[in-house]
N, C-alpha and C positions, 0 to 999 in steps of 0.2 A: 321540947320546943317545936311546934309546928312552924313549915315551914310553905309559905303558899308559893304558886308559881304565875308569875304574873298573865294575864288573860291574851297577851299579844302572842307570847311562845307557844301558850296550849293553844291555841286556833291556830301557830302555825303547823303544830306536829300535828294536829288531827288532819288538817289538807295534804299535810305529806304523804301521812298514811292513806288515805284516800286515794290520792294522784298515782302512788306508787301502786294499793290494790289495781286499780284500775288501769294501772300501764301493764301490769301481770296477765290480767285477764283478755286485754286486747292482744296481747303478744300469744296468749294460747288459743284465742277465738280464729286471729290469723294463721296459727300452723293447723290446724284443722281443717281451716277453709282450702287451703294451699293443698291439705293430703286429697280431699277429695276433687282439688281442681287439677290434681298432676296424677291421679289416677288413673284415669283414662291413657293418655298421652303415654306414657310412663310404658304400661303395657303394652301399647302397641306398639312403640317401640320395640320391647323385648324379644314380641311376636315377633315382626320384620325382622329381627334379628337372626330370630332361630332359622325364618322361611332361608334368608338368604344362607344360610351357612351351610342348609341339607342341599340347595341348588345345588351350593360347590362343590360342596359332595358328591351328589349326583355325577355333573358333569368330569370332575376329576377321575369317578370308576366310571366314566365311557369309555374318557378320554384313553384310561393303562388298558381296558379290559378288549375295546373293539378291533382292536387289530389282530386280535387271537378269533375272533367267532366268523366263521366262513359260509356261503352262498354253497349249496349242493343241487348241484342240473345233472341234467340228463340232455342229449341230442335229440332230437326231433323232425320231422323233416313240415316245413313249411310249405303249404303248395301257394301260399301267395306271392310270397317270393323264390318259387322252386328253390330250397336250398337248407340243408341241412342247419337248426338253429339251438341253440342253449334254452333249454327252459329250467328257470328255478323250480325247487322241487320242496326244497328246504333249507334247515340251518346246522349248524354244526360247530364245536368249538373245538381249539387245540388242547391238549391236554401236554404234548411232548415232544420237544421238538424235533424230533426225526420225522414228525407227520401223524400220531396219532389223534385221532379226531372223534368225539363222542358225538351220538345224535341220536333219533328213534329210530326204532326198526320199521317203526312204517315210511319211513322219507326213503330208503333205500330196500325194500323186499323184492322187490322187481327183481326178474332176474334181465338186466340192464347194463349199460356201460356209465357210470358215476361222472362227474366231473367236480372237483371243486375250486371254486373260487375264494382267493383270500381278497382281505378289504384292500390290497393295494391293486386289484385287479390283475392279478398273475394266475392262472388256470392250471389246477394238476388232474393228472389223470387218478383215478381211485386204484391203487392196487388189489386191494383184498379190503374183504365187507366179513365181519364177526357179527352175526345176530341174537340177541338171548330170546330164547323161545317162552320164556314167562315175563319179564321184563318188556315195554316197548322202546326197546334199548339195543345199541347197535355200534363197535367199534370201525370205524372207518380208515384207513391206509393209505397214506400217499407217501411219495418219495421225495423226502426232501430234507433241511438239513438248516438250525437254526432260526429255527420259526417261533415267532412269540406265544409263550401259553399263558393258559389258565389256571387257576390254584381251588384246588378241590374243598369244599369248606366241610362244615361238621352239623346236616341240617337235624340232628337230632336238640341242639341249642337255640333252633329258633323260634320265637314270641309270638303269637298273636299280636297285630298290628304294628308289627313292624317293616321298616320300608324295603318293599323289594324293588329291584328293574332288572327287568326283562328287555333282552336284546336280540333281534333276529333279521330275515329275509323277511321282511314281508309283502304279503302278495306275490311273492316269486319273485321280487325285482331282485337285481344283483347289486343291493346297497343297505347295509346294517340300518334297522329303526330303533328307536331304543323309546320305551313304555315305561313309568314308575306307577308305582300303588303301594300295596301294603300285604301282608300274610293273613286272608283273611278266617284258614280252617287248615288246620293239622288233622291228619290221619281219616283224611274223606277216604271214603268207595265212591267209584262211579264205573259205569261201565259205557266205552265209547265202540261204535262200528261191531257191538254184539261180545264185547269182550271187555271182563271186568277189571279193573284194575283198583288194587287197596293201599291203605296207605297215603294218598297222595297228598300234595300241599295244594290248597285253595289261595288264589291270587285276585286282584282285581286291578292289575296291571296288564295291560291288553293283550291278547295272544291270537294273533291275524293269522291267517292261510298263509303258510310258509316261517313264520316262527319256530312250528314245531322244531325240537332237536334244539332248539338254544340254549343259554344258559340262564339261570334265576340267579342273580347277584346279593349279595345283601351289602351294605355300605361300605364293605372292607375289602370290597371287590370279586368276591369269595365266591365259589360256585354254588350255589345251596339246593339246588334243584334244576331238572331237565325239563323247559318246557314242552309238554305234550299233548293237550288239547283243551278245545273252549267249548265250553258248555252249550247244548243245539238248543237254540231258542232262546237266549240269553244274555246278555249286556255286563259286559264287566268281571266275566265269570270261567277262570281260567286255570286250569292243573300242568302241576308238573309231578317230576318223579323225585321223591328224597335224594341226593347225591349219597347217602350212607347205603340207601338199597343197591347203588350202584356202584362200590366202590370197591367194594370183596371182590365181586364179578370181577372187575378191570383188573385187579388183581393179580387174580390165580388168572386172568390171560395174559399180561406180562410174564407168568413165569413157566406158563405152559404154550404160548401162542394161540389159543382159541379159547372163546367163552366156554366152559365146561360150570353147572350149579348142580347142587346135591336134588333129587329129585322125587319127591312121596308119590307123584302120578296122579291126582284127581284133579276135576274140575270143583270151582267149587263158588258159592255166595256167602258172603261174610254179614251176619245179623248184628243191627246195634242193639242196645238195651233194649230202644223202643220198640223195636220191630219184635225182637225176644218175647218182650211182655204182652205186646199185641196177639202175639202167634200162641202166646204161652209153651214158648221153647227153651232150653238154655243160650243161652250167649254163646255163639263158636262159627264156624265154618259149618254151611251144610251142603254135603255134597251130590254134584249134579250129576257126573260122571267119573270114571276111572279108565284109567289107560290096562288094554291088557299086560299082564305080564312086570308088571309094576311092583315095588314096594307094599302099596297099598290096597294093588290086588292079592297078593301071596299072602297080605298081614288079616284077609279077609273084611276089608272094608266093602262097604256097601253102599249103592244110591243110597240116599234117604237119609244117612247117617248124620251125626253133630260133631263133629271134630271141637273138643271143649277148651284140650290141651294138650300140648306134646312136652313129655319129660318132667309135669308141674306147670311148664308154663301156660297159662293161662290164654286162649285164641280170642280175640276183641276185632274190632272194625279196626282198635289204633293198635292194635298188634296182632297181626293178621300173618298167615302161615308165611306168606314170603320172609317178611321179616324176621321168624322165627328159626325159620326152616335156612334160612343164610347165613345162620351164625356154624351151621354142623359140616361136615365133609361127605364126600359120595363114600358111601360103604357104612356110612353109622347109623347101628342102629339104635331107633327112638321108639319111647313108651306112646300111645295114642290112649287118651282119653276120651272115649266116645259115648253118646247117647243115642240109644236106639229105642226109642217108641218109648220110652221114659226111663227105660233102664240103662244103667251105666256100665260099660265094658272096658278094658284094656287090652289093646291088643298094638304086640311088637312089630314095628315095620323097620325095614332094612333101606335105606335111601342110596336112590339109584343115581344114575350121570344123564341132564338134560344138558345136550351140547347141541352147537350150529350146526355139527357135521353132518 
């Protein structure tokens, strides 16, 4: 028995269905329109978020960190005002609270009377100055007794673009500045005032006339590097020294009272790949000069030479002799792997004691 269904009911369920499609479709045309009109908004947001949070950041490791990094003068004599006056020189951080103080060796080589100044404005005199004759790197001494430090970080861990600040003297005044940017190049060469220096960390957080000797922070307050100089002719473009290169050193001077480092005796230029392939050379250290009486005079090295590898390891621009040569002790001796004129030699060197003394 068919059964029909009267013509009022079916026209009502077909408007239902209808009304009801159509209520579906506007409810998903509106969340649609909504995602791309809260997109925008939404991000920026986010954005502002994150800026505001690295501020506080920022300023929170100013805030723990500035009272450890100190002003380094010298006396001078003033003829404008006849009278002996403080000139900043440099910067310097605490590392210990009896008063030891890290900074370069060129803020303090003079053979001069030191002064350092901490951020509350209290003046000590320098007792004793520790120089490293390869490093531009420099222990400093005063006497004194619960002083706020610094905490030594691990710059073999840090990133490309990540946030650094730098905090120092600048311009000589006697008042911490403090500079942010970012890590913009691991394991540069550059050579500053005729003398090269490898390894270093690339920044583009400012580094002014009198920064030198400060510390390179990274967000955890953490010392990551020694700032040491800005690039001549250049915006933005500033080095420091690994704290890992410098950490052995500090070291074995805690436990002997002077910088003493194991010492192979040449001078020498560190090749990248590119220069390598341009030159049609191997990759390594090529040396300019030798010290006499050296390691690496007795081991018969030579100008002209390619220092490839010591012991297997491998000599690069980003692992370069310092770094190499800092992990052994004075008196050991190391395999050299060298190229001479395209031939490959070994020859044993004995590593000597480069001290301040």
């Amino acid at each position: 028995m068919k059964i029909s269904m009267p013509a009022g009911i079916r026209s009502s369920i077909k408007h239902w269905i209808f009304y009801h499609n159509f209520f579906i479709l506007a409810v998903l045309l509106l969340l649609i329109a909504a995602g791309y009109w809260f997109r925008e908004p939404i991000f920026e947001l986010v954005t502002v978020e994150r800026i505001v949070t690295e501020e506080e950041t920022i300023i929170d490791v100013t805030e723990a960190t500035e009272p450890a990094v100190v002003s380094i003068a010298v006396e001078s004599f003033n003829p404008l005002t006849d009278r002996k006056e403080l000139t900043g020189l440099g910067t310097g951080f605490i590392v210990r609270e009896n008063g030891l103080i890290l900074t370069n060796r060129h803020v303090v080589s003079a053979n001069r009377e030191y002064s350092v100044i901490t951020s509350d404005g209290t003046q000590y005199r320098v007792s004793k100055i520790d120089i490293d004759t390869f490093l531009d790197f420099a222990v400093v001494q005063i006497e004194a007794t619960g002083l706020p430090t610094l905490t030594l970080g691990d710059s073999d861990q840090i990133r490309l673009g990540q946030t650094a600040v730098a905090i120092g003297n600048a311009l000589g005044e006697f008042s911490n500045s403090v500079t942010r940017g970012v890590v913009s190049g691991i394991g540069r060469g550059i050579t500053v005032g005729g003398e090269y220096m490898e390894n270093v960390i690339q920044t583009d957080a400012a580094i002014n006339p009198g920064n030198s000797g400060g510390p390179l922070l990274n967000l955890a307050g953490e010392v990551i590097g020694i700032n040491t100089a800005l690039a001549q002719g250049s915006e933005n473009i500033g080095f420091a020294i690994p704290i890992n290169l410098v950490k052995p050193v500090f070291d074995q001077f805690e436990k002997t009272g002077k910088i003493s480092r194991p010492f192979l005796g040449i001078g020498y230029s560190l090749y990248s790949e590119e220069e390598a392939a341009f030159y049609e050379i191997p990759v390594g250290a090529y040396v300019t000069s030798i010290s006499k009486k050296s390691g690496a005079a007795k081991a018969g090295v030579e100008v002209g030479d390619i220092i490839t590898a010591i012991n297997g390891e491998a000599v690069s621009q980003s692992n370069g002799l310092a770094k190499i040569i800092i992990n052994y002790k004075v008196g050991d001796r190391v395999t050299l792997t060298i190229d001479r004129g395209g031939k490959t030699l070994t020859l044993k060197a004995t590593l000597g004691e480069s001290s301040s003394d």
